[in-house]
C-alpha positions as CSV (number, residue, x, y, z in Angstrom):
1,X,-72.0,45.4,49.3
2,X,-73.1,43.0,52.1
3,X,-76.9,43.6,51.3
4,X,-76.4,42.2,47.3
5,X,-73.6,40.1,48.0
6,X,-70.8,41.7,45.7
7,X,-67.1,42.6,47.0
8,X,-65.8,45.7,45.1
9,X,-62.8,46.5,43.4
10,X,-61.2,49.8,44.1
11,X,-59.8,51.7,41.0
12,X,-57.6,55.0,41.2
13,X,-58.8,58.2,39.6
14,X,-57.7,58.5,36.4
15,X,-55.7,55.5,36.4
16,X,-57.2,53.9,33.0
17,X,-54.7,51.3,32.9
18,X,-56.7,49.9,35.9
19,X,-59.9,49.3,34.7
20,X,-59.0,48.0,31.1
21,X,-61.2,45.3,31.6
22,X,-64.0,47.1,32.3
23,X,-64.0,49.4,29.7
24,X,-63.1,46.6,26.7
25,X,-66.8,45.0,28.0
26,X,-68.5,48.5,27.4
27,X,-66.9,48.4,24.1
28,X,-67.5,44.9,23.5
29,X,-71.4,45.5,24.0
30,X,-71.3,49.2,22.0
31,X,-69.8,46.9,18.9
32,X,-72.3,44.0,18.8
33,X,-75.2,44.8,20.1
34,X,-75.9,48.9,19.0
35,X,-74.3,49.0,15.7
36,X,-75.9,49.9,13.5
37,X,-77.4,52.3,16.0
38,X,-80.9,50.4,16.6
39,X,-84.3,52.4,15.8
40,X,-87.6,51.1,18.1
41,X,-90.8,52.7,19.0
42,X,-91.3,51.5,22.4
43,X,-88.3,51.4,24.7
44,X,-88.8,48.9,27.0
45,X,-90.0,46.2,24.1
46,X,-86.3,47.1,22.8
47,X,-84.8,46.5,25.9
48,X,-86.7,43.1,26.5
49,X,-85.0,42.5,22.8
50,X,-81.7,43.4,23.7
51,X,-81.7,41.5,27.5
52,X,-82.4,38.9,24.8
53,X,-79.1,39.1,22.6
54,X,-77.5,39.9,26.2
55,X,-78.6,36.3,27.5
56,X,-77.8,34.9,23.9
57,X,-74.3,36.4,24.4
58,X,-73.5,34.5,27.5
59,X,-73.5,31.3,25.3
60,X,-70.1,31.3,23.9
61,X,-66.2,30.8,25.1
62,X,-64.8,33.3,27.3
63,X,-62.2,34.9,25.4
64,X,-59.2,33.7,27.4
65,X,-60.7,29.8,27.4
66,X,-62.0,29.5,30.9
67,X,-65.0,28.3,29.8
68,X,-68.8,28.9,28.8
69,X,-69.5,32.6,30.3
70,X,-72.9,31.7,31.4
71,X,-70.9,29.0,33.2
72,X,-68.2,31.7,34.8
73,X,-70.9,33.6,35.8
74,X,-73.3,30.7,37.7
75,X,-70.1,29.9,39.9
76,X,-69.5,33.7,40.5
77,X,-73.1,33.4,42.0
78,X,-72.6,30.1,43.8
79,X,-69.4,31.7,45.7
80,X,-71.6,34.8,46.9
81,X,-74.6,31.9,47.9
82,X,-72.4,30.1,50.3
């Protein structure tokens, strides 16, 4: 944690009700950006495509207003920085 600069959040085995948030991104990202389940050749042009519609995705409201979530996530960064 001290090397990259990331403090961790301890969840309880088991204990879904804990990591809700968590799992509604996993399901957020199954929904929009592998449905219909995608077909590629070459794995790692597919993945440059999907960093793509990941860095895309970052341009649009959090969904509880707090702003832009490429902005959220630049002061996340600048907290860890200082």
């Amino acid at each position: 944690m001290m090397h990259y600069g990331f403090q961790s959040n301890i969840c309880n085995p088991n204990s879904g009700h804990e990591k809700g948030s968590v799992e509604n991104k996993v399901g957020y990202h199954r929904r929009n950006m592998l449905v219909p389940i995608p077909e590629f050749m070459d794995l790692r042009g597919y993945n440059k495509e999907l960093l793509l519609k990941c860095d895309q995705d970052m341009n649009r409201m959090h969904y509880k207003g707090y702003g832009m979530i490429k902005d959220l996530i630049q002061a996340v960064g600048n907290e860890y920085l200082q």
